[in-house]
N, C-alpha and C positions, 0 to 999 in steps of 0.2 A: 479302569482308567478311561479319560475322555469321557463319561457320560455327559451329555446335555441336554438339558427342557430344548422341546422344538420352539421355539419365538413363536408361534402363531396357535398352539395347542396351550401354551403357557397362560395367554390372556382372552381364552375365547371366554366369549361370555361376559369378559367385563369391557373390552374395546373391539375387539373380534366376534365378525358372526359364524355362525355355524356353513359350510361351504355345502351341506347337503340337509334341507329342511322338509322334513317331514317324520311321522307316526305311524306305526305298525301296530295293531294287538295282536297280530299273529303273520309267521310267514316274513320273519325280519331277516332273517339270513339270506332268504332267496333276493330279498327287496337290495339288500344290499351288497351283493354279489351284482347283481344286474346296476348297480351303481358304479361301482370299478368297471367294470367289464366297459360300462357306456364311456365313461370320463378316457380310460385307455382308446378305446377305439377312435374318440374325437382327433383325440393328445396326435394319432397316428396319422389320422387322416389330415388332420390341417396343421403339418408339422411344419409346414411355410409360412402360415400365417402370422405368426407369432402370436400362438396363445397365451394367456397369461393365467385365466384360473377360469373352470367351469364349474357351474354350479348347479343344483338338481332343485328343486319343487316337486312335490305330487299333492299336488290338490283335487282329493277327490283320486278317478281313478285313470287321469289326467296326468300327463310329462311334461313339465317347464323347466328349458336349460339354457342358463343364459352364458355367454361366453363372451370372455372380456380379451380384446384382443388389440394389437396396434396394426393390423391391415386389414379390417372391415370388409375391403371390394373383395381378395381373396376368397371370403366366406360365401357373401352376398353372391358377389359373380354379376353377367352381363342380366339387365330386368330382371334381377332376384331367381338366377335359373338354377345357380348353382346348392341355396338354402332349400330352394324347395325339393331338388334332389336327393338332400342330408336329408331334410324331413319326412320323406317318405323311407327312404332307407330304413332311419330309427322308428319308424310307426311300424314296420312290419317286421322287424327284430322285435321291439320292446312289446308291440300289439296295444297298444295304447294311444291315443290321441296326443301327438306329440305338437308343443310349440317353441320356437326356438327366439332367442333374443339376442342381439347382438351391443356391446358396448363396446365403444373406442377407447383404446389406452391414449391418451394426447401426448405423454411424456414416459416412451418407452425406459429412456434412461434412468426413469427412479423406481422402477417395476426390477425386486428384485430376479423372480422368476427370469425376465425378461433377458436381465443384465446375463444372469450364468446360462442362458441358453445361449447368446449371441457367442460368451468366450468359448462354449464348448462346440458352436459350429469354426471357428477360429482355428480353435484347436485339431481341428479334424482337416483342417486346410493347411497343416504342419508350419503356423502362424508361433514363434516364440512365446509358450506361457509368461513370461515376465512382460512381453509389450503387451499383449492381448488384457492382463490384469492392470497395468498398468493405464491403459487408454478406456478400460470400463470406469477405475475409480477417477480419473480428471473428469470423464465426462458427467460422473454425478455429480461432482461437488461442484461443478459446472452450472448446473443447471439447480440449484439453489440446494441438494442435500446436505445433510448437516454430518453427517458421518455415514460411512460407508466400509464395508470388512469382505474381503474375496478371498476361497480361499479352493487354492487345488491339490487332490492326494493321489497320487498314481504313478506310474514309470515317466516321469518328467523327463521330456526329452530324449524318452528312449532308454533311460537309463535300467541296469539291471535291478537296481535296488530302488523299491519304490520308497518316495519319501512326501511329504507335505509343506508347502512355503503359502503362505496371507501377507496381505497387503491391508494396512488399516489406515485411514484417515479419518480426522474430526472425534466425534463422541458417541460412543455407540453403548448407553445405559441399559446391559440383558437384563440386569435385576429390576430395574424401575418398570411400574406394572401398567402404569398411564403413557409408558415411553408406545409411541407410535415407528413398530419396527416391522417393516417386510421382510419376510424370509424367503428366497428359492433354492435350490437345489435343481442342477441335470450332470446328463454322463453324456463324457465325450468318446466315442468308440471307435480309439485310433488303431493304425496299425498294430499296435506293439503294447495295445494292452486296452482296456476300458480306465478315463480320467475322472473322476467325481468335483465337478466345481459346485461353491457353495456361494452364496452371495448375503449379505445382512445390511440394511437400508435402515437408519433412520434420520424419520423425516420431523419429530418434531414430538412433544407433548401435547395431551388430549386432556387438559383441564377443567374445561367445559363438560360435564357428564351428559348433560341435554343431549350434546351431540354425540354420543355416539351411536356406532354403525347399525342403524336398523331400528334403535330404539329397544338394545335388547333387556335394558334393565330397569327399575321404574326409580324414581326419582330418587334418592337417598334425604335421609333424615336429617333436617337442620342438625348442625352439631352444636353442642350445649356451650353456651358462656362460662367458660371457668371464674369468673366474676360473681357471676350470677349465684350467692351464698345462702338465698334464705331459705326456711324450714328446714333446716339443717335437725333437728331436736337437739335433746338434752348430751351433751357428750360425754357427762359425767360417769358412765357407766363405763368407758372405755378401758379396762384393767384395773381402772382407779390403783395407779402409779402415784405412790406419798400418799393416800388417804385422800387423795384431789376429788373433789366433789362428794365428798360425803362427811359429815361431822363425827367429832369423836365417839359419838354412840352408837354410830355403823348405820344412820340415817339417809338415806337420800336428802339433798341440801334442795328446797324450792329456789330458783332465781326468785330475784326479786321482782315484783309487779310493775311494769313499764307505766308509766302515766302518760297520757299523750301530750304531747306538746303544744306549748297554748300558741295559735294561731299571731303571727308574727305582724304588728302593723305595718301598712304599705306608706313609704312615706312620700309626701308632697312634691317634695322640690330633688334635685340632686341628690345621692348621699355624700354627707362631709362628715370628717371626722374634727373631732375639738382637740385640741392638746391638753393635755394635764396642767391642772395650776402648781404642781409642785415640780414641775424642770426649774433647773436652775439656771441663772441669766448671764449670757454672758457679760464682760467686764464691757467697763465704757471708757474706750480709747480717749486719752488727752488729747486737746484738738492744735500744743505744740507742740512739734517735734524734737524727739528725746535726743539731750547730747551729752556728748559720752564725759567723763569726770574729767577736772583739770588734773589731781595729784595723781601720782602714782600709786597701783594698789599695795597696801601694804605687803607686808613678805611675811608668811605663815610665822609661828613661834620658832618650828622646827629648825629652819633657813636661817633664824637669826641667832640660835645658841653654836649650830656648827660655823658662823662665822669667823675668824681668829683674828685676836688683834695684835695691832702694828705693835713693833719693838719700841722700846720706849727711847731710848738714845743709842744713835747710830757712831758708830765710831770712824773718826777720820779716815779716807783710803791712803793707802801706800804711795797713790803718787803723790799727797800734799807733804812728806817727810823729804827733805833734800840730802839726807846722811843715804838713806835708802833705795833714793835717786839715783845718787852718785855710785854707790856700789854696785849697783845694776849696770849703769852707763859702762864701769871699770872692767876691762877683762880680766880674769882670772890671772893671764902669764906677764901684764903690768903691773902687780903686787910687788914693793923689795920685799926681798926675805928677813926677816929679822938676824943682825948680828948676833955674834956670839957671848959679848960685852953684855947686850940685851936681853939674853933668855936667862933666869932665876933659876938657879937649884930648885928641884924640889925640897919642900920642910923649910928651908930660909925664909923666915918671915918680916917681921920688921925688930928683929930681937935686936936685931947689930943698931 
């Protein structure tokens, strides 16, 4: 569980240089024991300094270590008393002619090393891990980092069960291999237990291959035009899928013989194009203008069979009858009734 590539082991060689350069054919264990041993011994001595990374050379049988640091006088000291001190020290420990270099860090704040050394002195001054992470990552992304990751695991605060809390801002690409990412790592050695901060800085991609550190790789190979299609050969041979490219006798098929193209004349003037004599022309508008019909447009077939026509003679209305009139005028309960004198047997007709 947890396994992780170290960010700076991950891309040495391709943007990263080697932090201890030199060759051995024999006697490489002792060469490199006597490496640790040095780099610890410095780390110890100029633990105020704010070291940031030291590095070995042996050219020859010769010590060159340069050390890259954000307090320079610390090293140096009052007219160079205090380097020349360390120098002799390491020339009679290591028995070598030793030279030492010093580089300023200008912007401790984007030095990852730097950043986890600072919270883990913090830390040891019983300063709250959450401000102490919290005032490393503003201060990067302060000072132009583009993302930035802290991250501490140990008795937080004292507590009995140790646990792990990070802090992440901005974009921090571990898998991209040109991503320009510092790693550090230190330990804070509090009372109530040892804290391990981890710090992850990046500053930016490295697109440019020219530049990288040191010059460690040599130029890379133009990369090929995927356009770029010719001598391709005959592709006929590929499975030959449906019998493509070979004839029914199980012949390889020749392409046919290209002929070259006959060299194109340059012309004179502009190039214009002609139009075809066979478009057709438009219509040639009347020069009066068109008005619209006097009659009416006639009425389809359809329109004029479902027309129906008029009744042919209309019959008088009921008011021009004055019997009809009057009977209407009349109410019902002013009728006489008919006599009895008046009303006819039934069957009595006019026999009498």
């Amino acid at each position: 569980m947890g396994q992780k590539v170290h960010p700076y082991g991950f891309r040495l060689g391709f943007n990263k240089p080697w932090r201890s350069r030199w060759f051995a054919k024999q006697g490489y264990a002792k060469l490199l024991q006597e490496d640790l041993e040095l780099k610890a011994a410095l780390r110890e001595r100029l633990k105020s300094a704010g070291v940031s990374s030291i590095e070995v050379d042996r050219p020859g049988n010769k010590l060159r270590v340069t050390i890259r640091t954000s307090r320079p006088g610390i090293i140096i000291g009052r007219k160079g008393a205090e380097i020349e001190k360390l120098k002799q020290d390491m020339a009679k420990k290591t028995k070598r002619e030793v030279f030492i270099d010093i580089q300023e860090v200008h912007k401790p704040e984007l030095d990852a090393q730097l950043v986890s050394e600072s919270i883990g002195l913090q830390l040891e001054k019983r300063v709250a891990f959450r401000r102490a992470m919290r005032k490393a990552v503003d201060s990067a992304l302060r000072f132009g980092c583009k993302g930035i990751k802290v991250r501490v695991s140990g008795r937080l605060n004292g507590a009995e069960i140790a646990r792990s809390e990070w802090y992440l801002q901005g974009q921090l690409p571990l898998h991209t291999l040109r991503a320009d990412i510092d790693y550090g790592f230190s330990e804070a050695h509090t009372t109530y237990g040892v804290i391990g901060i981890k710090a992850w800085l990046y500053k930016g991609e490295i697109l440019d291959l020219t530049k990288r550190r040191g010059g460690l790789l040599p130029e890379p190979e133009p990369r090929r035009d995927s356009r770029d299609r010719r001598d391709r050969g005959d592709r006929g041979d590929r499975g030959d899928r449906g019998g493509r490219g070979r004839d029914r006798g199980g012949e390889q098929r020749q392409p046919p013989p290209m002929s070259a193209p006959a060299p194109a004349a340059e012309p004179a003037g502009p190039a214009t194009q002609t139009p075809p004599a066979d478009l057709p022309r438009p219509a040639v508008r009347p020069a009066t203008p068109i008005l619209p019909p006097l009659m009416s447009p006639q009425q389809p077939s359809w329109k004029q069979e479902a027309r129906q026509e008029p009744p042919a003679a209309a019959e008088k209305p009921v008011e021009a009858r004055p019997e009809a009139a009057a009977a209407v005028e009349k109410p019902a309960e002013a009728r006489p009734e008919p006599s009895p004198a008046e009303e006819k047997p039934e069957g009595s007709g006019d026999k009498q």
